[in-house]
N, C-alpha and C positions, 0 to 999 in steps of 0.2 A: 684802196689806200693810196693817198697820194703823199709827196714828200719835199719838204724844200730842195731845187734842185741847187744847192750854193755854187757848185762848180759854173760862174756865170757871172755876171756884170750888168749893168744899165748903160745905156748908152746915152747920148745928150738927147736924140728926138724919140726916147721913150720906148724904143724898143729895148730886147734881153738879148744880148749875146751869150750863148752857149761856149763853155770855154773846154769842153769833155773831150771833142775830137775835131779834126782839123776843118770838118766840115765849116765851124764853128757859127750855126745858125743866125742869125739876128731876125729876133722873132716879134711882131706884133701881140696884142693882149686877144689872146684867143687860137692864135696860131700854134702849129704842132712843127717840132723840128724833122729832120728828112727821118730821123729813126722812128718817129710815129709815136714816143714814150716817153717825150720831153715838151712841156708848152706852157705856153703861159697864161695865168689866173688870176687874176686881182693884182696885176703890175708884178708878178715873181713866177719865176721858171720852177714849174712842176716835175718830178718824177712820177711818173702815172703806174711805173710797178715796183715801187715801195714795197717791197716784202713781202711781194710774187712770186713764185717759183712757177713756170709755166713747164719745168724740168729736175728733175732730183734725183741722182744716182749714185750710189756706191761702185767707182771705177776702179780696173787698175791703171797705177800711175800712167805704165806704158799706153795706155788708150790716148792719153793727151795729144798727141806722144810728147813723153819726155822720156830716155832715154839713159841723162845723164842727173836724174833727180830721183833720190829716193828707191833704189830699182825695189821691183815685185812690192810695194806700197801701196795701201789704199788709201783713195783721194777720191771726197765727197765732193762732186760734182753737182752744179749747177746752175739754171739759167733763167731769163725771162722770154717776154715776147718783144720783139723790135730788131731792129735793126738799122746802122748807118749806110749800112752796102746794098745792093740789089743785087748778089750774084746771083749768074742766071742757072750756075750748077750748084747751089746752096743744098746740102744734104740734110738740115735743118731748117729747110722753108716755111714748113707749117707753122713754126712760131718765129722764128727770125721776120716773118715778112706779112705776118698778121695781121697787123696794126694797120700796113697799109692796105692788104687786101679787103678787110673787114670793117672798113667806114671807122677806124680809129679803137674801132672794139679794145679790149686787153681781159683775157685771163689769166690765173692762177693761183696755187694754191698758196697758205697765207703762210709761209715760214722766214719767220723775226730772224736779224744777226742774231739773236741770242739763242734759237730755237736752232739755229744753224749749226753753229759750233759744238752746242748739247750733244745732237745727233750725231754729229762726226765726233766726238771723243769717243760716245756707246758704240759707234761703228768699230772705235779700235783704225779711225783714219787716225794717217798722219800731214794729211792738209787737204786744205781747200781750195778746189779750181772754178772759178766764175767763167764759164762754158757756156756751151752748145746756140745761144745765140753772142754780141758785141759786148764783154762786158763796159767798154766805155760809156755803151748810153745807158748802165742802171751803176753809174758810177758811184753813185754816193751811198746805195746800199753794199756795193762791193767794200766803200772803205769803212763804212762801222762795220761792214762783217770784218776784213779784215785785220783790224785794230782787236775786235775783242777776242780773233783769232791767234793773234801775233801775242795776245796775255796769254791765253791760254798755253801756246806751246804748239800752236800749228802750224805749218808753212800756209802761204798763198800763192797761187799760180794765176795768173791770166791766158786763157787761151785765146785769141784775138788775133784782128786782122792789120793792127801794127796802125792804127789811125789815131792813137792817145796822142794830144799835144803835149807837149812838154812839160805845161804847169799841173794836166795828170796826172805824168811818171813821176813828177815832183814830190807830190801829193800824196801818191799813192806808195812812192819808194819804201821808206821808212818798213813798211809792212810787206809789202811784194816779194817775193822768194825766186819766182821764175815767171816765163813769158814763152810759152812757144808764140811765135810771129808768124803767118803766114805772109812768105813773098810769091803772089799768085802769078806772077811772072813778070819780066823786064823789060814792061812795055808799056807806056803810058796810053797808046790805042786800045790795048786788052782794058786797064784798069777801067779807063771810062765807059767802055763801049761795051764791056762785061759786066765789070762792077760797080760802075757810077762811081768811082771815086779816083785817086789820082795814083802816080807811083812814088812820087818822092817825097810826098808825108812817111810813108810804113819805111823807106830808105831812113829818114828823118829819126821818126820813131826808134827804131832799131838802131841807131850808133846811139840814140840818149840812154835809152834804154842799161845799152851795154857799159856805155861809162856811168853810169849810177850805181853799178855793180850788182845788177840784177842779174838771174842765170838765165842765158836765153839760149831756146833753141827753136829753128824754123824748119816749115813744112812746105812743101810744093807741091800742089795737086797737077798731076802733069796732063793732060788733055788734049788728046791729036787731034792734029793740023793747028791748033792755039797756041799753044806754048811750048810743045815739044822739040822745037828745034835746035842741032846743036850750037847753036850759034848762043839762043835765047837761053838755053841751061848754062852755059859757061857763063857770060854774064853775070847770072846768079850769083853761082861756087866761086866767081872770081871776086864780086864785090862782098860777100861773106866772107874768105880769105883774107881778105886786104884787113878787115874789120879784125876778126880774129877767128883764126884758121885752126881754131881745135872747139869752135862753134860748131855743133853739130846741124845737120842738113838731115830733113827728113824727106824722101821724095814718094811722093803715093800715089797708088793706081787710080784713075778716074775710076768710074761706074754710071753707065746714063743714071740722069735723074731732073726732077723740076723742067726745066727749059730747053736741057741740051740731052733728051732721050735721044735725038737724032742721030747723036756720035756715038762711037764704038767705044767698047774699056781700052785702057792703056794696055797695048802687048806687055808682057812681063819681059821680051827681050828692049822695050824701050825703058825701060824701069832700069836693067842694068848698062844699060848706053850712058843713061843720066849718071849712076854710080861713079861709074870709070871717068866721067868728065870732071865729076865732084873732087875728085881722090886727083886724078891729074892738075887741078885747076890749084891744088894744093892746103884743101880740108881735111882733115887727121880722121873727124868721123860722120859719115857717110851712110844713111840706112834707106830701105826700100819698107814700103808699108802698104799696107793694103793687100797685099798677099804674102802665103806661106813660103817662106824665102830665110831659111835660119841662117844660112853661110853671109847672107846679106843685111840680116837682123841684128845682127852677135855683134859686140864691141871687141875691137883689136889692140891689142897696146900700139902706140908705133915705130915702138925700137923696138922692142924685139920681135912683134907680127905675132906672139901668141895670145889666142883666143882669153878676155879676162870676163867676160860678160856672153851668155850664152843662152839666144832667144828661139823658142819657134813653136809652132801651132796657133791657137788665136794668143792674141795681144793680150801679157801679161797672165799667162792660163802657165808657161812651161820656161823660167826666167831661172837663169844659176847665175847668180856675183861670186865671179872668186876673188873681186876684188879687196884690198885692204881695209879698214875702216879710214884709213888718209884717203883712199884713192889710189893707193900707190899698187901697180904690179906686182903682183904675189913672184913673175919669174925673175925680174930683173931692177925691178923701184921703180922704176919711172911713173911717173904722178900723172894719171888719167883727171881730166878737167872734171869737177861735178861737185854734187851737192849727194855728199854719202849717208850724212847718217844729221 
């Protein structure tokens, strides 16, 4: 199934500018964009996986991770095949990066925005996260799902790597709920040279993001000798502070995988180095992911230091909110930042 891709333009010598992510294509009539699921047919920019699913899960929230959305909530997950990145430790390659491996190939299964939403009300979801590969380049069926999602009564979540242009968030605001961001580190050598893409679009991304009033929260995949230094983590927590500093930071173990079996998993003692720099650097909340680490899991008030959120074993399996229905601190008020109910 293919679909008008409209998030897109003509230009004067007749190519399509792709307008989805910062990449922002200009494509000849026949040419495929760098995610492999955008191209152009009879003079108009195609979506090649129109009401694809090459992925479809029943998650908990905390899998995203989100944190401060919905806690212990289930959120119908789902994705296509493509991608605008090449990471070279993508734990979703097989479809993230298909398109290019596979001579343009695309699979998956046929499920409509309206077949979508169905499913996640029967599921007893309370929203929808466009996952496991970019949702920027199957853009346009994110925003009819999310449109007949937002009648319906369900949140939307983007999990993404922070490359939506502006006239995306734009677009897609209105309906978007949350966004965890991956900021894969603070370094314009890693983004290109890892990820084919750059670092100060997803910087870009991430403050429009946040002043559109979207909830966001980001992830850091931490990866020794690449990003893990202290220098390169503060950075991070420092320019998420500055932006706003009860943003929560999510920081997760590697695991060899794809390109980079070479390297070893992230020590669990670098996981809480990264913590301590986060929480110094003067972010209120601060989590380790990827391993079983409750004391490091758990959400804290920050006036008073008692535990109001209390995580551990797998992700979303053993989750207590003693929180308020405001957010507010059950020991003392203070209003933890989030999207509760």
């Amino acid at each position: 199934m293919s679909s008008h891709a409209w998030l897109s333009h003509s230009l004067t010598d007749g190519r399509i500018e792709c307008d989805a992510c910062y990449h922002r294509c200009k494509l000849h009539e026949g040419a495929y964009g760098i995610c492999g699921v955008r191209r152009v047919e009879n003079g108009q920019l195609r979506l090649l996986v129109y009401a694809k699913a090459a992925a479809a899960h029943i998650d908990p929230i905390e899998k995203k991770p989100l944190f401060h959305f919905l806690p212990h909530s289930r959120v119908f997950s789902f994705g296509t095949v493509g991608c605008n990145f090449s990471c070279q430790f993508c734990q979703n390659h097989e479809i993230s990066q298909y398109p290019k491996t596979k001579e343009h190939r695309i699979f998956g299964e046929t499920l409509t925005p309206e077949m979508i939403v169905t499913l996640a009300l029967k599921q007893g979801c309370q929203s929808i996260a466009y996952t496991y590969n970019e949702p920027a380049v199957f853009f346009e069926y994110t925003y009819d799902t999310a449109k007949l999602a937002h009648e319906a009564g369900l949140k939307n979540i983007y999990v993404t790597s922070g490359y939506e242009t502006p006239k995306a968030i734009e677009t897609i605001a209105p309906f978007l709920d949350a966004m965890n961001i991956d900021i894969k580190a603070f370094s314009q050598n890693f983004y290109h040279k890892i990820c084919g893409a750059s670092l100060q679009p997803v910087l870009d991304t991430l403050a429009y993001a946040h002043q559109k009033g979207i909830w966001i929260e980001t992830t850091t995949l931490i990866i020794p000798t690449l990003n893990d230094s202290d220098k390169e983590l503060r950075e991070i927590a420092t320019f998420q502070a500055t932006l706003d500093d009860a943003m929560p930071w999510h920081i997760s173990a590697f695991h060899p995988t794809y390109k980079m079996l070479h390297l070893p998993p992230t020590p669990h003692d670098t996981l809480k180095r990264a913590h301590a720099i986060g929480k110094e650097a003067g972010l209120k909340y601060v989590y380790v992911g990827n391993v079983d680490d409750a004391s490091h899991e758990s959400t804290y008030c920050p006036q008073c230091h008692n535990g109001v959120i209390s995580r551990h074993g797998h992700l979303g399996e053993c989750v207590t909110n003693h929180l308020m229905c405001s957010g507010a601190c059950p020991h003392c008020g203070y209003i933890i930042k989030g999207i509760w109910r």
